[in-house]
TIKOL-596465 format. One line per 10 residues: number of its first residue (from 1); their letters; for each residue z, y, x of N, C-alpha, C, O. Coordinates in steps of 0.001 Angstrom, whole numbers, plus 500000, padded with zeros to 6 digits. Each point is the difference from the previous one (the first is absolute). Layout:
! residues N
NUM> A> Z:Y:X:Z:Y:X:Z:Y:X:Z:Y:X ~ ...;
***
This chain:
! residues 288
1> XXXXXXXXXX> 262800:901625:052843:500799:498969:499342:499418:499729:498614:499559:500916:499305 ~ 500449:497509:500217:499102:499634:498657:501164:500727:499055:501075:500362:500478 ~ 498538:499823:497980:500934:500385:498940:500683:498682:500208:499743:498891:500467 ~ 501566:501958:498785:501149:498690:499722:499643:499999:498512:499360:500704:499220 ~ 501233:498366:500762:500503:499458:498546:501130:500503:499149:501142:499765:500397 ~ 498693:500870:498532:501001:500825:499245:501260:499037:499811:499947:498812:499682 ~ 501089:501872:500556:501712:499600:500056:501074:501392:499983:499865:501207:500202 ~ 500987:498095:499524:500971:501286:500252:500087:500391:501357:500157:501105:500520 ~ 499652:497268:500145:500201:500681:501257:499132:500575:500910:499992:500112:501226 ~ 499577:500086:498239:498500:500653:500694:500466:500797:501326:499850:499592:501152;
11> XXXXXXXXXX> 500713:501559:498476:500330:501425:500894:500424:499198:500584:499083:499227:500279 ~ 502225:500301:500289:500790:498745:500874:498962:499270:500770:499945:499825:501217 ~ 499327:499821:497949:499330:498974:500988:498975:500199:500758:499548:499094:500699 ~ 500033:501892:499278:499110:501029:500859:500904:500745:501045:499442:500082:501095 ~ 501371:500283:498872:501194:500244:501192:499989:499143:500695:499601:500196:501148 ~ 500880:498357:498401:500025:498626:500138:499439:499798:500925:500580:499805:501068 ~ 497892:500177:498784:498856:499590:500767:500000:500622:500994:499969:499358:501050 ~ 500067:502115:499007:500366:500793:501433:500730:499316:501029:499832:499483:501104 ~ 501269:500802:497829:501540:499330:501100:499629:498673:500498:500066:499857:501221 ~ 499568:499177:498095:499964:498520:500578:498618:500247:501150:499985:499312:501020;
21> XXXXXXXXXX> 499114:501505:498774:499048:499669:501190:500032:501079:501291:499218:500190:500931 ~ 502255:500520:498622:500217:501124:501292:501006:498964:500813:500181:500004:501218 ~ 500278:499328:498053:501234:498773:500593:499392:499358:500704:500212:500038:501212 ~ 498620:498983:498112:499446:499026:500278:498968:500463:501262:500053:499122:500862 ~ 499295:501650:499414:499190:500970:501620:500667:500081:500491:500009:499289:501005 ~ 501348:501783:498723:501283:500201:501531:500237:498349:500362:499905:499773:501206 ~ 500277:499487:498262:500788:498718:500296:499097:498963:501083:500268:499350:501011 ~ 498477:500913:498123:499129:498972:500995:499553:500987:501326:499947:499544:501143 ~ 499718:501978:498501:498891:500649:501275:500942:500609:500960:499640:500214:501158 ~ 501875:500156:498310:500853:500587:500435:499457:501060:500991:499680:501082:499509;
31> XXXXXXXXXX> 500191:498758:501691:499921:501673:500943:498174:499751:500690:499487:500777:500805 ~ 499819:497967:498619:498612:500144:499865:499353:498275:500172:500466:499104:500704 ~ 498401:500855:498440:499855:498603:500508:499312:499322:501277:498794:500243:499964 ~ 501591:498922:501249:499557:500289:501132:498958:499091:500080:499536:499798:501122 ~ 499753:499305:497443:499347:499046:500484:498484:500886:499192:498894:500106:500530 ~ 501376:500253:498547:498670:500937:499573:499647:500704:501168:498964:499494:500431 ~ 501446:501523:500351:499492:500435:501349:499186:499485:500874:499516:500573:500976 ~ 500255:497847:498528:498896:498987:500895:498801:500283:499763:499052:499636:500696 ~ 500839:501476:497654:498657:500076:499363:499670:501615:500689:500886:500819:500243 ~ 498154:499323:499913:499283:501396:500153:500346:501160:498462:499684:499768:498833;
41> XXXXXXXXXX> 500961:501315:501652:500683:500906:499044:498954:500352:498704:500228:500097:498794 ~ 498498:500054:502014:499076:500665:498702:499200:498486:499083:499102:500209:499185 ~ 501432:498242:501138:499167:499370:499689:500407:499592:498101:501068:499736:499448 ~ 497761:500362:500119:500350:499370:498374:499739:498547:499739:499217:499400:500737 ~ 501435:499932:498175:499726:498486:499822:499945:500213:498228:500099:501002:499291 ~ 499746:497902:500484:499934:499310:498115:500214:498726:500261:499314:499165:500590 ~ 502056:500767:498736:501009:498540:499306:499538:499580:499141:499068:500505:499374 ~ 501443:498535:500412:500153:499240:498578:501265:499147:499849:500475:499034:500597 ~ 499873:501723:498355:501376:498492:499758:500007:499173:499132:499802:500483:498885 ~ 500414:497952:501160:499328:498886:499351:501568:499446:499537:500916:500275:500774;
51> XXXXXXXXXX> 499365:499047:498134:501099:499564:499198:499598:498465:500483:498817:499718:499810 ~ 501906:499381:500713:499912:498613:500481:500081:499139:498967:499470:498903:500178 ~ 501097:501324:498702:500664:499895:498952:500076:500232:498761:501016:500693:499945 ~ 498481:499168:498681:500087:500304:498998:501384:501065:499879:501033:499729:500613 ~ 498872:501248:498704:501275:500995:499875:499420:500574:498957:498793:499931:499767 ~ 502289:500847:499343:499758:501548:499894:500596:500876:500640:501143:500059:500454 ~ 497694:500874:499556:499616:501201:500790:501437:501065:499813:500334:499835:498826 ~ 500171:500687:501513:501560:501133:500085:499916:500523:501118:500017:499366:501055 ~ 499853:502250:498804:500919:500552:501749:498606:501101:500308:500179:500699:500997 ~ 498611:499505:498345:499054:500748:500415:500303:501378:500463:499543:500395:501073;
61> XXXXXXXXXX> 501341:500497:498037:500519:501062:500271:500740:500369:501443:500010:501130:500487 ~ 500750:497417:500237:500913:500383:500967:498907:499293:501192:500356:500265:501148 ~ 498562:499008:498768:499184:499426:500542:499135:501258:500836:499717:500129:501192 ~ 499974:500824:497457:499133:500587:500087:500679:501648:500492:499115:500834:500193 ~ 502247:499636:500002:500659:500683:500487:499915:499678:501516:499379:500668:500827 ~ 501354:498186:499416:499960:499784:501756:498987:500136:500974:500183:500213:501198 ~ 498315:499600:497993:498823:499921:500915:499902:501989:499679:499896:500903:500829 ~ 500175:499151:497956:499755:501309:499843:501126:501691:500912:499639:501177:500036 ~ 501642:498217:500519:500664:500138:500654:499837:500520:500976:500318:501170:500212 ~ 499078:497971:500703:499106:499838:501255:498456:500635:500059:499594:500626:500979;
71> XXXXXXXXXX> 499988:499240:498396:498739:500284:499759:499294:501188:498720:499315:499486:499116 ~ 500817:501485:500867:500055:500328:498571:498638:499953:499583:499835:500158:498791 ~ 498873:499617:502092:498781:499977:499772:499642:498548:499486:498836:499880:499618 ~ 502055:498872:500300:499814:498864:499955:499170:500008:498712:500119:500778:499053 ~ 498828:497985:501126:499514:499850:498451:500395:498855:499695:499942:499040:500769 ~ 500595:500920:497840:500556:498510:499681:499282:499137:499047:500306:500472:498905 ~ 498805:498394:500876:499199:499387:499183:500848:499111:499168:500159:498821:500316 ~ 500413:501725:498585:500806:498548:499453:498571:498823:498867:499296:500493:499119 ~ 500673:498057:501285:499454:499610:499360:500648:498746:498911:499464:498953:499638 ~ 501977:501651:499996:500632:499049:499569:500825:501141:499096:500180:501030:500649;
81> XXXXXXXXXX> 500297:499005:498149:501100:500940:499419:501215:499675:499448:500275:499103:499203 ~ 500507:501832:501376:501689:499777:499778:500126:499351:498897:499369:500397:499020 ~ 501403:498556:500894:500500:499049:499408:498988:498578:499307:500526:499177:499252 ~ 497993:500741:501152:499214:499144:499621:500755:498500:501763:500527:499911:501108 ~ 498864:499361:497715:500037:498889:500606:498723:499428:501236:498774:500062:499915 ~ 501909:499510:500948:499225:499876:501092:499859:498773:500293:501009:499302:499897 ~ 497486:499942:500632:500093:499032:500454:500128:499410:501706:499394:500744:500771 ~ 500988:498587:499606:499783:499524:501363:499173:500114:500904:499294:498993:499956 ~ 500247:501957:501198:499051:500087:500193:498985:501667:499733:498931:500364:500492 ~ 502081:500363:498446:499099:501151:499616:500003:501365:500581:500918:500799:499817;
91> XXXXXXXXXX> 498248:499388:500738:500503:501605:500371:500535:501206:499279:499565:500307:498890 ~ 501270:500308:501654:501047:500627:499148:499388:501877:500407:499952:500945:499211 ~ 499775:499038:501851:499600:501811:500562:499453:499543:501002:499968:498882:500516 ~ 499229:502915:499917:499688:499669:501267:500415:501059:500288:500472:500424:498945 ~ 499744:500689:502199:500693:500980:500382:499086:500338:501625:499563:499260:500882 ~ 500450:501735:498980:499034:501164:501441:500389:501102:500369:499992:501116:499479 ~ 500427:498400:501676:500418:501701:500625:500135:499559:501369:499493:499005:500519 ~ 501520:502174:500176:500225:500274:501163:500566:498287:500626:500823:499597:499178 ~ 499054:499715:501564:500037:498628:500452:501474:499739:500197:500557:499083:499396 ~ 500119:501758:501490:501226:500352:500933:500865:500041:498255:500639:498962:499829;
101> XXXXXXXXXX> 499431:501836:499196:500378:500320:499202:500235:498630:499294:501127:499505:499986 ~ 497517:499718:499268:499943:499109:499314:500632:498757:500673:500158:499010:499286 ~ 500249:500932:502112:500742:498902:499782:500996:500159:500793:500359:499221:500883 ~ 500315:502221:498698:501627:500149:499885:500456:499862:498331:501132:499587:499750 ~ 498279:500644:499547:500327:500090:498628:500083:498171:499606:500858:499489:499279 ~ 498107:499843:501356:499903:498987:499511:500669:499212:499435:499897:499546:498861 ~ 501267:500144:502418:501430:498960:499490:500513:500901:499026:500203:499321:498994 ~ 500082:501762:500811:501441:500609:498764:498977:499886:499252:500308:499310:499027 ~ 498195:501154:500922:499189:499820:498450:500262:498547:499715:500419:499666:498893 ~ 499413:499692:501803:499751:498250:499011:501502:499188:500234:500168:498781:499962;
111> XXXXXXXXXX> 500721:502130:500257:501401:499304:499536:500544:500411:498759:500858:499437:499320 ~ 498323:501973:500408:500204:500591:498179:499336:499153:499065:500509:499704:498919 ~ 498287:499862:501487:498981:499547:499230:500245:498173:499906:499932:499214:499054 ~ 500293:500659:502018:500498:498222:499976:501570:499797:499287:500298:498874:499602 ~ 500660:502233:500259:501058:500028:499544:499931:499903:498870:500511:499051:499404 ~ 498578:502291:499765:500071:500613:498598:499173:499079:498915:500076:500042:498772 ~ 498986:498985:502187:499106:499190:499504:500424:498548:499096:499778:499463:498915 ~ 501085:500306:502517:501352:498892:499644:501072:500067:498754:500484:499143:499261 ~ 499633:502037:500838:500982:500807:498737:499062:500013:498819:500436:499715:498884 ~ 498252:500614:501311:499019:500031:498836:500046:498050:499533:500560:499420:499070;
121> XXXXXXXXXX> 498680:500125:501938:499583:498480:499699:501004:499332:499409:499673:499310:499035 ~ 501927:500710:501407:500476:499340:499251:500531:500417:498928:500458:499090:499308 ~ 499708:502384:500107:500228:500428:498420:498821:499624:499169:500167:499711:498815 ~ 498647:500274:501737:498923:499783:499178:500053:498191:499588:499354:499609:499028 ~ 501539:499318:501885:499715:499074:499495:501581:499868:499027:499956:499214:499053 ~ 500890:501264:501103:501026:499877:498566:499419:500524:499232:499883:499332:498973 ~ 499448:502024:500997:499710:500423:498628:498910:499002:499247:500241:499701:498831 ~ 498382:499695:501905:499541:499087:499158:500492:498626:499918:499452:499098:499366 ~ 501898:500781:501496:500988:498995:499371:500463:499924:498674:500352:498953:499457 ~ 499648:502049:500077:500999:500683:498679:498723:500076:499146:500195:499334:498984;
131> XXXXXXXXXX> 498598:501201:501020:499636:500345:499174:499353:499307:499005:499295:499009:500192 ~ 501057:501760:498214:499992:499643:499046:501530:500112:498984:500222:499970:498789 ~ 500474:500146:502232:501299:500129:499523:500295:501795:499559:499230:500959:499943 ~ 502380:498885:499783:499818:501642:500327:501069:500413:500751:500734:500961:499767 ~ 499307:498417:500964:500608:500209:501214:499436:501041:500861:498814:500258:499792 ~ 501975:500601:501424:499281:501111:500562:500112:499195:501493:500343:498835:499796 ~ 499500:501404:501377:500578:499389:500851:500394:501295:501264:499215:500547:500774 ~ 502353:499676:499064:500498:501545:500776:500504:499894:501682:500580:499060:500543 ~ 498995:502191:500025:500441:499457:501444:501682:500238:500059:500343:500086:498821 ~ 500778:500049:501997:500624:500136:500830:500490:501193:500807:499095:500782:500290;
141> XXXXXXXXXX> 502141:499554:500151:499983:500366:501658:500316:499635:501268:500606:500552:500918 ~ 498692:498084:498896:500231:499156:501105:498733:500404:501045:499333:499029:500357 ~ 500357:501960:500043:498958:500059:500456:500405:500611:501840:501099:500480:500277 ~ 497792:499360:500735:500580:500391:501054:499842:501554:500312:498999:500717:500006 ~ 502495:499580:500280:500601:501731:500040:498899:500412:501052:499404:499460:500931 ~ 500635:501938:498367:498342:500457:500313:498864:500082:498820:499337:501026:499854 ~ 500507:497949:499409:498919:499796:499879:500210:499596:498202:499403:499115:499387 ~ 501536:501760:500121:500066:499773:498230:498680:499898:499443:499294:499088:499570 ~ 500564:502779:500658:498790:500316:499212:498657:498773:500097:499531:499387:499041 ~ 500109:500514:502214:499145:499374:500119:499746:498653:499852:498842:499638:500212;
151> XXXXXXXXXX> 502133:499383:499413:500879:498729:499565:499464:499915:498452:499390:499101:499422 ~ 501119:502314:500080:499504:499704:498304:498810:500789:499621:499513:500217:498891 ~ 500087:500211:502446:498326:500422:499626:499452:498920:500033:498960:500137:499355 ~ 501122:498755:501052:499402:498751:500420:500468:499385:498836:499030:499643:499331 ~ 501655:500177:500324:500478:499572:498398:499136:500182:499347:499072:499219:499792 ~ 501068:501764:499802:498500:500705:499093:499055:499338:500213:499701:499017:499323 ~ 499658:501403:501657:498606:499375:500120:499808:498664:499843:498954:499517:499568 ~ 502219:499722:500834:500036:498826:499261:500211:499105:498867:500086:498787:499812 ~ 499976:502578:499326:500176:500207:498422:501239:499253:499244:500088:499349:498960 ~ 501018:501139:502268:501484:500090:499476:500121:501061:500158:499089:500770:500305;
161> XXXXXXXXXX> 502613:499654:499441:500246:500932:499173:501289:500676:500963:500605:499299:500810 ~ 499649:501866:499018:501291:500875:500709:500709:499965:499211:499575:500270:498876 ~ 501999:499353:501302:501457:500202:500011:500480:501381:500644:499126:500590:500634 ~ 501694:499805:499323:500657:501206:500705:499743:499811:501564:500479:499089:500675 ~ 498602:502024:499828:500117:500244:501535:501421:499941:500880:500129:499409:501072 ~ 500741:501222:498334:501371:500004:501012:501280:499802:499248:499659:499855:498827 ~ 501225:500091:501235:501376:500836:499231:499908:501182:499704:501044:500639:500134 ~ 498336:499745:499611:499728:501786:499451:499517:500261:498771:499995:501039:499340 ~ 499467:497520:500368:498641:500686:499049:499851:499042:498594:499164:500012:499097 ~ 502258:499005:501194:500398:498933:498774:501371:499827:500411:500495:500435:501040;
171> XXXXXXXXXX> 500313:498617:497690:500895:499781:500355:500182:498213:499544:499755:499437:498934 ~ 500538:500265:501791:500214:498026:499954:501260:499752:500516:500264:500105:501197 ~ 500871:499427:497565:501120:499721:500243:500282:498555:500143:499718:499261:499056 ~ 500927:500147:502266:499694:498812:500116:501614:499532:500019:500754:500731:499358 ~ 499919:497955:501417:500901:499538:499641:501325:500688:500146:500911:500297:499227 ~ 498790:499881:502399:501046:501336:500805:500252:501453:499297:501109:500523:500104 ~ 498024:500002:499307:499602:500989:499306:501034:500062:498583:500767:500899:499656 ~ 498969:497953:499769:500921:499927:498703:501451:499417:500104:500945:500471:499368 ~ 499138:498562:501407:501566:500199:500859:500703:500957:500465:501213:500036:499798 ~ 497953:501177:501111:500857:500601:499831:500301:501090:499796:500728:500804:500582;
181> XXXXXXXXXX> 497907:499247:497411:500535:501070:499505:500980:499754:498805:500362:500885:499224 ~ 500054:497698:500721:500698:499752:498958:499209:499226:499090:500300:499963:498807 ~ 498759:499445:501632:499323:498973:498293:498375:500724:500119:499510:500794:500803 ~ 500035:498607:498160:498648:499868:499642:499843:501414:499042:499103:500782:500318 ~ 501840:499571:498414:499803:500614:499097:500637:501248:500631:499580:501040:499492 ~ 501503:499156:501678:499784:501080:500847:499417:500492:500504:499879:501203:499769 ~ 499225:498035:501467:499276:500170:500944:498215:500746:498893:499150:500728:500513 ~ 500835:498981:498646:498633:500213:498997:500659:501264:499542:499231:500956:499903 ~ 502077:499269:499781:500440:501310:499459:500005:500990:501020:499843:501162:499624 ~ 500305:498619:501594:499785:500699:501502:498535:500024:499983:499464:501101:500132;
191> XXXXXXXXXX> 499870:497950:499738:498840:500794:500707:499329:500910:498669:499212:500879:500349 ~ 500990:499006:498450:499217:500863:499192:500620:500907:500111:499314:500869:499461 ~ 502060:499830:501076:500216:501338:500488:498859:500606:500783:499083:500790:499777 ~ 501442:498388:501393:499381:500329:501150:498056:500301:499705:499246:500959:500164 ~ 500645:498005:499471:497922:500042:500341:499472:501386:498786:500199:500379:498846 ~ 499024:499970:502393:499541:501325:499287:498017:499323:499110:499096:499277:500419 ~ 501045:501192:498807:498903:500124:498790:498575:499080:501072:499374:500454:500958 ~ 500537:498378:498479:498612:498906:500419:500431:499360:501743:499188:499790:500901 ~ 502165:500034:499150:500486:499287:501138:500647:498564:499283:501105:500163:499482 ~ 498344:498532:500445:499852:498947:499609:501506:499538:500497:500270:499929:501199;
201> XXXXXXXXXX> 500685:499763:497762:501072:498856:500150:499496:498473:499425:499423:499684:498960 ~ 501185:499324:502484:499457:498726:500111:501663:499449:500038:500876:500621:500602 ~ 499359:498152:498668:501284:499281:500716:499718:498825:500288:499566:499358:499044 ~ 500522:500029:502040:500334:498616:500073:500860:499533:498986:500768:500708:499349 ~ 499025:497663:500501:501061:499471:499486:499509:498234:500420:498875:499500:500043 ~ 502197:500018:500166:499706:498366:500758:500422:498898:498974:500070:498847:500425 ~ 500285:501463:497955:500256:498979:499214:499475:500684:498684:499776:501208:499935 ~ 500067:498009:499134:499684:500317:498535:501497:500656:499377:500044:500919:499183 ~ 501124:498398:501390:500887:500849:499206:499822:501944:500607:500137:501007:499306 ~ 499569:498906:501987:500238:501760:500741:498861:500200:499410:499959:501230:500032;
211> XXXXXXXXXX> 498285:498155:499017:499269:500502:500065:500558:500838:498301:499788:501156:499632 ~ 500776:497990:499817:500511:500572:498344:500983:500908:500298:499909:500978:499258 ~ 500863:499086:501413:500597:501126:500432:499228:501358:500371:500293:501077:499480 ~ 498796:498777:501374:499357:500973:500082:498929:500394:499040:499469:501033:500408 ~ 500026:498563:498516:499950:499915:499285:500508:500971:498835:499397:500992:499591 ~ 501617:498607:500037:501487:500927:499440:500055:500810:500481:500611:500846:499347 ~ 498954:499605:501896:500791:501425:500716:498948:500417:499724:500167:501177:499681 ~ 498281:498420:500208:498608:500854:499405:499262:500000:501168:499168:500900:500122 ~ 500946:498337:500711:499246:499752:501510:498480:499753:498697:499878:499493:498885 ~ 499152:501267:502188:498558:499889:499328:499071:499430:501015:498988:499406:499630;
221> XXXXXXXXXX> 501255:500718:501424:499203:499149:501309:501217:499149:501050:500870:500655:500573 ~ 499040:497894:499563:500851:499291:500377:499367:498483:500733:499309:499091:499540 ~ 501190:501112:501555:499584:499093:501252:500533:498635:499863:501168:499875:500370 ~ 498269:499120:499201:500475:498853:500012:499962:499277:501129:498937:499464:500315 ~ 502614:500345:500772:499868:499225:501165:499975:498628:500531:501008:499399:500371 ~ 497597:500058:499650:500568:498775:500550:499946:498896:498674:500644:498957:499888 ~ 498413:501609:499197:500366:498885:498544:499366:498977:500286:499593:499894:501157 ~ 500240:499455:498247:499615:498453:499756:499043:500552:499146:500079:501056:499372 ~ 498760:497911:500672:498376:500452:498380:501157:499148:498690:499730:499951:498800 ~ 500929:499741:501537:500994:499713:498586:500662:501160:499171:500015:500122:498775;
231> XXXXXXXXXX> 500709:500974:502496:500947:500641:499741:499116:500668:499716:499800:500111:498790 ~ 499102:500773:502331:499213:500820:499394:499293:500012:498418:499874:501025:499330 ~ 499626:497362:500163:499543:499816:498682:501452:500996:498953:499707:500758:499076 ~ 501511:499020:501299:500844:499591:499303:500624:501659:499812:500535:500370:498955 ~ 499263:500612:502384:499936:501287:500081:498947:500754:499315:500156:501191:499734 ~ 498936:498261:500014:498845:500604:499041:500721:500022:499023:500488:501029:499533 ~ 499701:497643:499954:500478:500082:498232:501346:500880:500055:499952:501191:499693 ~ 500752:498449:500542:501237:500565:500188:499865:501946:499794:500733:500608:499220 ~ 498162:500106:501678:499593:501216:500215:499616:500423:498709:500593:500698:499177 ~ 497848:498522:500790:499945:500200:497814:499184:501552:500446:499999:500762:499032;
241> XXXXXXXXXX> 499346:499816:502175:499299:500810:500052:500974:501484:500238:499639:501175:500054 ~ 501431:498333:500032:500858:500967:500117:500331:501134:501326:500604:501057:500184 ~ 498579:497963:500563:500070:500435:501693:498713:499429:500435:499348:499087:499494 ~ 500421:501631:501537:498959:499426:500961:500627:499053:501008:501153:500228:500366 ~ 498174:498714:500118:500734:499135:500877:499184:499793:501014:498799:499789:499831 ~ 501780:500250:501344:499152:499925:501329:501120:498220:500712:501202:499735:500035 ~ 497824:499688:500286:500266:498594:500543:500061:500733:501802:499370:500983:500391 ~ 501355:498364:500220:499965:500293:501408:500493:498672:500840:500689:499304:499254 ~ 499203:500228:501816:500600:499031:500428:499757:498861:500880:500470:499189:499202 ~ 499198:500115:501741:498907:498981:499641:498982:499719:500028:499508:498922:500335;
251> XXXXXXXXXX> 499700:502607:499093:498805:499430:499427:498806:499804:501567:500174:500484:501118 ~ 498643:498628:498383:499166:499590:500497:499077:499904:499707:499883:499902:498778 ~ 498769:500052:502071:498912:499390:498661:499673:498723:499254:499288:499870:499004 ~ 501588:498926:501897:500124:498884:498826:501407:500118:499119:500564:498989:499584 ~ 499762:501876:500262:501036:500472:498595:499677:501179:499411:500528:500254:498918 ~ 498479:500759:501718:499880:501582:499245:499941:499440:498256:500845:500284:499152 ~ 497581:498633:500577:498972:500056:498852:501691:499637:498845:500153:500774:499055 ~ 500638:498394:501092:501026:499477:499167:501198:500756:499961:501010:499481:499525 ~ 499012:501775:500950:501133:500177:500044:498755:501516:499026:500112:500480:498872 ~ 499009:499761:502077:499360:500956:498198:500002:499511:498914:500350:500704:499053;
261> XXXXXXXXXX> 499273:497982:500743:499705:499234:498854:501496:500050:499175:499788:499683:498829 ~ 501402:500560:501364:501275:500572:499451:499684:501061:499056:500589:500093:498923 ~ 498699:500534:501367:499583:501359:499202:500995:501118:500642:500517:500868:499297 ~ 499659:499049:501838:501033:501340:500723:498827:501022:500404:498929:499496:500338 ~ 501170:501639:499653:499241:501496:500067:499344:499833:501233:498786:500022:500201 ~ 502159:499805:500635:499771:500937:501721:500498:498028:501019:500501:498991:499504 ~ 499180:501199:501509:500132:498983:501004:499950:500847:501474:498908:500317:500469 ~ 502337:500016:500209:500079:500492:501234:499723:499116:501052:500030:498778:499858 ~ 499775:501634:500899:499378:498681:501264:500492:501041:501411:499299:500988:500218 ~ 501734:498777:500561:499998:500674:501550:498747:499114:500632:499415:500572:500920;
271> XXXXXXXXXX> 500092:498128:498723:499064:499592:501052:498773:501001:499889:499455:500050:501102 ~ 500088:500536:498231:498692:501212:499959:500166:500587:501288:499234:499726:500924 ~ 501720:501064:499192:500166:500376:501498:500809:499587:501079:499829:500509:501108 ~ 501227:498432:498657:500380:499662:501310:499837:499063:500406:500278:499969:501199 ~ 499138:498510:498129:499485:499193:500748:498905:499558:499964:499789:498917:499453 ~ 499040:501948:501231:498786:500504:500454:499276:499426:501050:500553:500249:501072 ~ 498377:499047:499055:499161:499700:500969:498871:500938:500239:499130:499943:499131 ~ 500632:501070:502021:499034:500547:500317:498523:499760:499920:499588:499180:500821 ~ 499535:501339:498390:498679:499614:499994:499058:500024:501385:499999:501026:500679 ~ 499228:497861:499706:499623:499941:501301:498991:500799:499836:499151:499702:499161;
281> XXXXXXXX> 500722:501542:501643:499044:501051:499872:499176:499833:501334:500695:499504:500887 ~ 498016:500776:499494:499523:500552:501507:499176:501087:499586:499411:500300:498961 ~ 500756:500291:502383:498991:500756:500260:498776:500157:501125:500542:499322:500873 ~ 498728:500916:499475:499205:499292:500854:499117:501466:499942:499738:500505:498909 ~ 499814:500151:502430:498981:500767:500398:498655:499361:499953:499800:499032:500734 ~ 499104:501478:498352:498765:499685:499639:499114:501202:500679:498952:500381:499479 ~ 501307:499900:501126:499505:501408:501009:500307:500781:500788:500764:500732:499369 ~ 499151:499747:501897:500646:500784:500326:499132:500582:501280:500431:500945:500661;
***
């Protein structure tokens, strides 16, 4: 497996990778695959998998688990590196081993890699939507169950940014939340009981009056839902640097660049991971 990339979540997401490609083999090979058996047991081949498509590159690690799975002698040629940009047309690896092996792995390898790629390609085009600003651009947990870790590993590489992995590991108080703990300046007095030492309190708030309120109660990171680039302008001043402000809502890439141009911190986007088009990947035997 290639090094990861330093995060907190590192340990996690190396579990991660296990789990999703012990899932992803039982699911497709289940009790054996009956169409590899057409090939002669001892015969070897060399792939290549070609990107149809301009992308960036995401998913090498779980790519490179599944063939490795099957095969532990596999050799893997990457000629492309995690998170560079790819053009249409380019070869991405080539991979050699046992034949029967390499194309049981095939489909679960390039549904990680056409998935994580997708997740890469389109964070990489908000973030140079934004840039210049100082805006960050943060993922979500809108992502499909199963597949967190690897949702905002693809983030990354697409040089956005992680939010809290689960309910465990932040706390984001949203409308329901402060209803019904009694108010805004409650619900902020609850959770600084509760959150133990570098566990992040976030509040929603859906108007400029709940954002001065929270505010008052000493909210220091606060989710603006759904603003208008008016309200947001108008939540900057209003803040005075007093809070960090994350825009959420809406956004798109013909609205990301103006709604940074507000001067708000952070810009959440669920489209990073949930509304995703798969990168058209092949693979194709060049020997065998």
């Amino acid at each position: 497996m290639i090094a990861l990339p330093t995060s907190p979540m590192d340990t996690s997401l190396e579990a991660a990778i296990v789990e999703n490609i012990r899932t992803a083999l039982a699911e497709d090979i289940g009790s054996g695959d009956l169409t590899a058996q057409l090939l002669p047991a001892d015969l070897t081949a060399t792939a290549q998998v070609i990107t149809r498509e301009p992308a960036v590159l995401a998913g090498r690690p779980w790519f490179d688990t599944c063939f490795q799975s099957l095969a532990p002698s596999c050799s893997l040629t990457w000629l492309a590196a995690e998170g560079e940009a790819v053009a249409a047309g380019a070869l991405l690896v080539e991979v050699s081993g046992q034949a029967r092996a390499l194309l049981s792995a095939e489909r679960p390898a390039l549904n990680f890699l056409q998935t994580l790629s997708a997740i890469a390609t389109q964070t990489r085009a908000y973030v140079e939507a934004v840039a210049g600003t100082q805006a960050h651009i943060l993922d979500t947990r809108k992502t499909l169950p199963g597949l967190r870790h690897a949702a905002k590993y693809a983030v990354r590489m697409g040089g956005g940014e992680n939010q809290r992995i689960g309910l465990f590991d932040g706390i984001l108080i949203k409308e329901n939340h402060i209803a019904a703990a009694g108010g805004i300046a409650a619900a902020l007095q609850a959770a600084r009981q509760l959150a133990a030492p570098g566990v992040s309190i976030q509040i929603e708030v859906e108007s400029l009056a709940e954002l001065e309120e929270a505010l008052h109660a000493g909210a220091r990171l606060v989710l603006l839902d759904n603003f208008s680039t008016g309200l947001l302008r108008e939540a900057v001043r209003l803040t005075a640097g007093r809070a960090e402000l994350e825009a959420s809502g809406g956004v798109d890439l013909h609205s990301v660049r103006a709604i940074a141009q507000t001067g708000v911190n952070r810009i959440s986007i669920g489209a990073l991971t949930k509304n995703i088009r798969a990168i058209d990947l092949s693979m194709r035997f060049i020997q065998a």
